[in-house]
Structures are given as structure tokens and as C-alpha cells.
C-alpha positions, 0 to 999 in steps of 0.5 A, a space after each residue: 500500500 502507499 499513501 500516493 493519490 491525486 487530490 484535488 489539485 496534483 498527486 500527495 502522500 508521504 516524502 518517504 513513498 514519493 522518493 526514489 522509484 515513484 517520483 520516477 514512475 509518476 515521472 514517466 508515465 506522465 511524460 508518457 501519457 503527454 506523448 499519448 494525447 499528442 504532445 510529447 516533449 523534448 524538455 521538462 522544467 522542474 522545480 521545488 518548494 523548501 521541503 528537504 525531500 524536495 531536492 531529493 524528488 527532483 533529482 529522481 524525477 530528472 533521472 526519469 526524463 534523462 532516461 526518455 533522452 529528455 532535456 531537463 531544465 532545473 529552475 530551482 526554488 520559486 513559486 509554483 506559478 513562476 514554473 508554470 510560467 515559464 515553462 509555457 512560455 517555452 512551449 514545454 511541461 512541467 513538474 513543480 515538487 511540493 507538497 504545498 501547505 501540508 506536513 513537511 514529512 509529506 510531498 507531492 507533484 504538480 503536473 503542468 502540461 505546455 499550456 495549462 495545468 492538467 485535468 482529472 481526464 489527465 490524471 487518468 491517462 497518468 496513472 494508465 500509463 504508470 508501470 513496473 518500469 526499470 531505473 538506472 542509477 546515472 546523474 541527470 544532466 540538468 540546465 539551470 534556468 532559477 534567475 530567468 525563470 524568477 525574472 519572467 515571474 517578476 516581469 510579469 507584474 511589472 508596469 501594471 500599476 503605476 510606479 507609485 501605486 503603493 507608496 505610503 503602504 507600510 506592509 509586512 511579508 511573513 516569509 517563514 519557508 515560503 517559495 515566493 517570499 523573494 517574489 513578494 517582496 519585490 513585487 510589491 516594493 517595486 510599485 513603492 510599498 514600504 516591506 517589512 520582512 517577517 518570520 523567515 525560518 531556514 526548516 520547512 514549516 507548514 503553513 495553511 492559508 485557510 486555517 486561521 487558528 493555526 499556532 503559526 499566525 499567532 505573531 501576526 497581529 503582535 507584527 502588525 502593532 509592533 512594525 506600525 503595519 497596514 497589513 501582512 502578506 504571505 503564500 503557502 509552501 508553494 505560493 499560489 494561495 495567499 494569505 493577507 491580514 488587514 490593518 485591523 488584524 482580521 484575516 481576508 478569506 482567501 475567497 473575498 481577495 479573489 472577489 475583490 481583484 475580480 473587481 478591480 481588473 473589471 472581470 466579466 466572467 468569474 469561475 469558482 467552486 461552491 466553497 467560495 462566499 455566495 457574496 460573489 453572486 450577491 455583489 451584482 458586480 460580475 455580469 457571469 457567475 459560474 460554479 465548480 466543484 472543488 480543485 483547479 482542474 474543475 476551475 480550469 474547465 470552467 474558464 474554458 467552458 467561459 472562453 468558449 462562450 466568448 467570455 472576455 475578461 475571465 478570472 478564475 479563483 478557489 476558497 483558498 484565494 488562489 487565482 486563475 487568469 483566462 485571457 490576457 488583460 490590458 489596465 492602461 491599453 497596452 500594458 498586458 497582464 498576460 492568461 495563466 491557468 494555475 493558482 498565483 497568489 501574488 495577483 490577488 494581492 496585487 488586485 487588492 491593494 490596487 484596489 484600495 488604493 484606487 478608491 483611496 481606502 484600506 483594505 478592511 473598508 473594501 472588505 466592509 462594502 461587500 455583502 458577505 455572509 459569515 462563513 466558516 468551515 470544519 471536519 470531521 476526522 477518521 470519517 472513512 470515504 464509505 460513511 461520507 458516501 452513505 450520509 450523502 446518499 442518505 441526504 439525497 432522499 428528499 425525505 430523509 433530508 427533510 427529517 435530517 434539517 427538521 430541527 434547523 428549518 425546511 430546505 428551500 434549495 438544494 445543490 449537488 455540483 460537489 457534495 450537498 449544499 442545502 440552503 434553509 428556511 433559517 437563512 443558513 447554508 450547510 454543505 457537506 462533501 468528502 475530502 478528496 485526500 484524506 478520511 474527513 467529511 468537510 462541513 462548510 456553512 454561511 449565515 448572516 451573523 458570526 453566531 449563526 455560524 458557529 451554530 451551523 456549524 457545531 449542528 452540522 457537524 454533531 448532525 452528520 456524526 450523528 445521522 450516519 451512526 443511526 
């Protein structure tokens, strides 16, 4: 048995699985399933988060491509959308070693293919195509390409905004082991932000962007008193999912920082999963509004499926705050911002803080002009895929959901794009689904206050814990 499997975006599992001969197989078959769909490749760019298995991982997985006679192209540590881009840029995939923001005794690989991230029918073909394949032991011959790969990324962003755009703002960028702690700060001090740099750690730290209560935001609001801060920034091992505190010391939903950059860059079309704040459909800012189930890959069709329809100004974005880009954008008539589909975390921010600034306010007033409904989120541990199967069949009874919801109100919608969302007579909003990755049935809920919520959520999850043990 191994812990290795696709989630909800790239393959995970524990570093000790991943090292030597999977990263190898993983590596093959995927290069081998690029050659099945018609887009074999002569290079692959690599490259990695701080993790100490990561070197390790990329040293097999060039030892795989080595052996196809592949050309291999190290860009070292940088951000997940810093490869992606610059591979692309090249005409070739990608494989970005990271595990994100989970443990450091985990990794994981994401898989680029020359123009976009890879789809579920991907993952598919990739786990087709893994076989009992022999590796010999030979050193990879490696191109370095970290600074052209980190310039392109910083080039990215450059005359956005006008040189000025951010001068005045005194903001804080906890880097703790974060790949794009360089690309933060530059970014944003080259549009004059004044940058306090925060929290550097030389061992990897795991640091989730949506688990607020986490011990490791525990100095941030005492950073924000102490450096006279208007807000701190950060991104996951990886970077493509940000992180922002404002000047009240109030942590921005990762989804609320998509809305708000969504806005500024005057999207017409916004793609997101059914974890995000139904505030984006109450805003009335965006003329299209179209929901996926959870994970880019879903949030990639759906951009396409956007583009198709002749979608203009199409922003992709996740709960987590990591943002897609569809089409190319111009801000001033000739300045692009050019399409990327994979996660940054670095154009929401940039989105935000333009935003405040455009309208000469901080941060937390954009925040307060929004119709957002409180939303919180929580699991249930050691829930095995078979109990969360049979609550949602279970739920999908309209009788039994009846009986289920009777003691919160009666449900006046229900939506099943992934998992069960129901939305009830007491202006509440209860979502269930399966972790993709791990035995845990996630409860998601929305009310109008802070109370409603906790309530919701404590119910839904003593509900669910409940209804599938009777």
C-alpha cells in the first residue's frame, strides 16, 4: 500500500513513498501519457518548494526524463506559478515538487502540461500509463534556468500599476519557508510599498492559508502593532494561495481577495467552486457567475467552458484565494497582464491593494462594502470515504433530508455540483462533501451573523456524526 493519490489539485502522500522509484514512475508515465494525447516533449522544467525531500524528488524525477533522452531544465526554488510560467512560455511541461501547505514529512507533484495545468481526464491517462518500469542509477544532466525563470515571474507584474501605486503602504511579508517570499517582496516594493520582512525560518514549516487558528499566525497581529503595519502578506509552501491580514488584524478569506481583484481588473466572467462566499453572486458586480466543484482542474474547465462562450475578461479563483487568469488583460491599453491557468497568489494581492488604493481606502473598508455572509468551515476526522458516501446518499432522499434539517428549518434549495449544499428556511447554508485526500467529511456553512455560524456549524457537524451512526 502507499499513501500516493491525486487530490484535488496534483498527486500527495508521504516524502518517504514519493522518493526514489515513484517520483520516477509518476515521472514517466506522465511524460508518457503527454506523448499519448499528442504532445510529447523534448524538455521538462522542474522545480521545488523548501521541503528537504524536495531536492531529493527532483533529482529522481530528472533521472526519469534523462532516461526518455529528455532535456531537463532545473529552475530551482520559486513559486509554483513562476514554473508554470515559464515553462509555457517555452512551449514545454512541467513538474513543480511540493507538497504545498501540508506536513513537511509529506510531498507531492504538480503536473503542468505546455499550456495549462492538467485535468482529472489527465490524471487518468497518468496513472494508465504508470508501470513496473526499470531505473538506472546515472546523474541527470540538468540546465539551470532559477534567475530567468524568477525574472519572467517578476516581469510579469511589472508596469501594471503605476510606479507609485503603493507608496505610503507600510506592509509586512511573513516569509517563514515560503517559495515566493523573494517574489513578494519585490513585487510589491517595486510599485513603492514600504516591506517589512517577517518570520523567515531556514526548516520547512507548514503553513495553511485557510486555517486561521493555526499556532503559526499567532505573531501576526503582535507584527502588525509592533512594525506600525497596514497589513501582512504571505503564500503557502508553494505560493499560489495567499494569505493577507488587514490593518485591523482580521484575516481576508482567501475567497473575498479573489472577489475583490475580480473587481478591480473589471472581470466579466468569474469561475469558482461552491466553497467560495455566495457574496460573489450577491455583489451584482460580475455580469457571469459560474460554479465548480472543488480543485483547479474543475476551475480550469470552467474558464474554458467561459472562453468558449466568448467570455472576455475571465478570472478564475478557489476558497483558498488562489487565482486563475483566462485571457490576457490590458489596465492602461497596452500594458498586458498576460492568461495563466494555475493558482498565483501574488495577483490577488496585487488586485487588492490596487484596489484600495484606487478608491483611496484600506483594505478592511473594501472588505466592509461587500455583502458577505459569515462563513466558516470544519471536519470531521477518521470519517472513512464509505460513511461520507452513505450520509450523502442518505441526504439525497428528499425525505430523509427533510427529517435530517427538521430541527434547523425546511430546505428551500438544494445543490449537488460537489457534495450537498442545502440552503434553509433559517437563512443558513450547510454543505457537506468528502475530502478528496484524506478520511474527513468537510462541513462548510454561511449565515448572516458570526453566531449563526458557529451554530451551523457545531449542528452540522454533531448532525452528520450523528445521522450516519443511526
Amino acid at each position: 500500500m502507499t499513501s500516493l493519490k491525486f487530490g484535488t489539485s496534483g498527486l500527495r502522500g508521504l516524502a518517504t513513498d514519493l522518493i526514489g522509484t515513484e517520483a520516477r514512475r509518476y515521472t514517466t508515465a506522465f511524460l508518457r501519457h503527454l506523448d499519448q494525447i499528442g504532445e510529447a516533449a523534448d524538455t521538462l522544467y522542474l522545480g521545488r518548494d523548501l521541503r528537504s525531500s524536495s531536492s531529493t524528488i527532483l533529482a529522481d524525477c530528472a533521472n526519469a526524463a534523462s532516461a526518455l533522452g529528455i532535456e531537463v531544465v532545473d529552475c530551482g526554488v520559486l513559486p509554483a506559478p513562476a514554473l508554470a510560467l515559464h515553462a509555457m512560455a517555452a512551449g514545454s511541461p512541467s513538474l513543480m515538487i511540493t507538497g504545498s501547505h501540508i506536513p513537511a514529512d509529506r510531498n507531492g507533484l504538480k503536473f503542468y502540461r505546455a499550456a495549462r495545468e492538467i485535468s482529472k481526464e489527465d490524471e487518468t491517462g497518468i496513472i494508465r500509463q504508470l508501470g513496473d518500469f526499470r531505473f538506472s542509477d546515472i546523474s541527470a544532466s540538468t540546465l539551470d534556468n532559477t534567475a530567468a525563470a524568477f525574472d519572467r515571474y517578476l516581469n510579469r507584474y511589472n508596469g501594471l500599476l503605476r510606479a507609485d501605486a503603493l507608496k505610503g503602504w507600510r506592509v509586512g511579508v511573513y516569509e517563514h519557508s515560503s517559495a515566493g517570499r523573494e517574489a513578494l517582496a519585490k513585487v510589491f516594493a517595486a510599485y513603492g510599498a514600504e516591506i517589512v520582512r517577517l518570520g523567515r525560518v531556514d526548516d520547512f514549516v507548514a503553513v495553511d492559508t485557510e486555517a486561521f487558528t493555526d499556532a503559526v499566525f499567532a505573531p501576526l497581529t503582535g507584527w502588525l502593532e509592533q512594525h506600525r503595519l497596514d497589513a501582512i502578506i504571505s503564500a503557502d509552501g508553494d505560493a499560489d494561495r495567499p494569505l493577507f491580514m488587514d490593518n485591523q488584524g482580521e484575516f481576508v478569506r482567501g475567497d473575498v481577495l479573489g472577489l475583490l481583484a475580480a473587481q478591480f481588473f473589471k472581470a466579466d466572467t468569474v469561475v469558482t467552486p461552491v466553497t467560495s462566499n455566495t457574496a460573489i453572486e450577491a455583489s451584482a458586480l460580475f455580469p457571469t457567475v459560474i460554479r465548480t466543484k472543488v480543485g483547479s482542474p474543475f476551475v480550469i474547465e470552467g474558464m474554458e467552458k467561459a472562453l468558449a462562450s466568448g467570455g472576455r475578461r475571465v478570472f478564475g479563483f478557489e476558497a483558498n484565494g488562489g487565482t486563475l487568469l483566462g485571457t490576457d488583460l490590458a489596465t492602461d491599453g497596452e500594458t498586458q497582464l498576460t492568461a495563466l491557468m494555475t493558482r498565483d497568489a501574488i495577483l490577488p494581492l496585487i488586485g487588492v491593494f490596487a484596489l484600495a488604493a484606487e478608491q483611496s481606502c484600506s483594505i478592511s473598508d473594501l472588505v466592509k462594502q461587500l455583502p458577505l455572509r459569515v462563513a466558516l468551515s470544519g471536519r470531521l476526522e477518521n470519517f472513512s470515504s464509505q460513511k461520507s458516501s452513505a450520509l450523502l446518499e442518505q441526504l439525497m432522499v428528499p425525505q430523509s433530508a427533510t427529517a435530517f434539517f427538521a430541527a434547523r428549518g425546511s430546505i428551500v434549495r438544494m445543490e449537488a455540483i460537489d457534495g450537498l449544499q442545502f440552503f434553509l428556511s433559517d437563512d443558513t447554508m450547510v454543505h457537506y462533501r468528502a475530502s478528496g485526500n484524506a478520511p474527513e467529511l468537510r462541513c462548510y456553512v454561511e449565515a448572516c451573523t458570526s453566531a449563526q455560524a458557529d451554530s451551523a456549524l457545531q449542528w452540522g457537524l454533531d448532525a452528520a456524526r450523528i445521522g450516519i451512526a443511526q
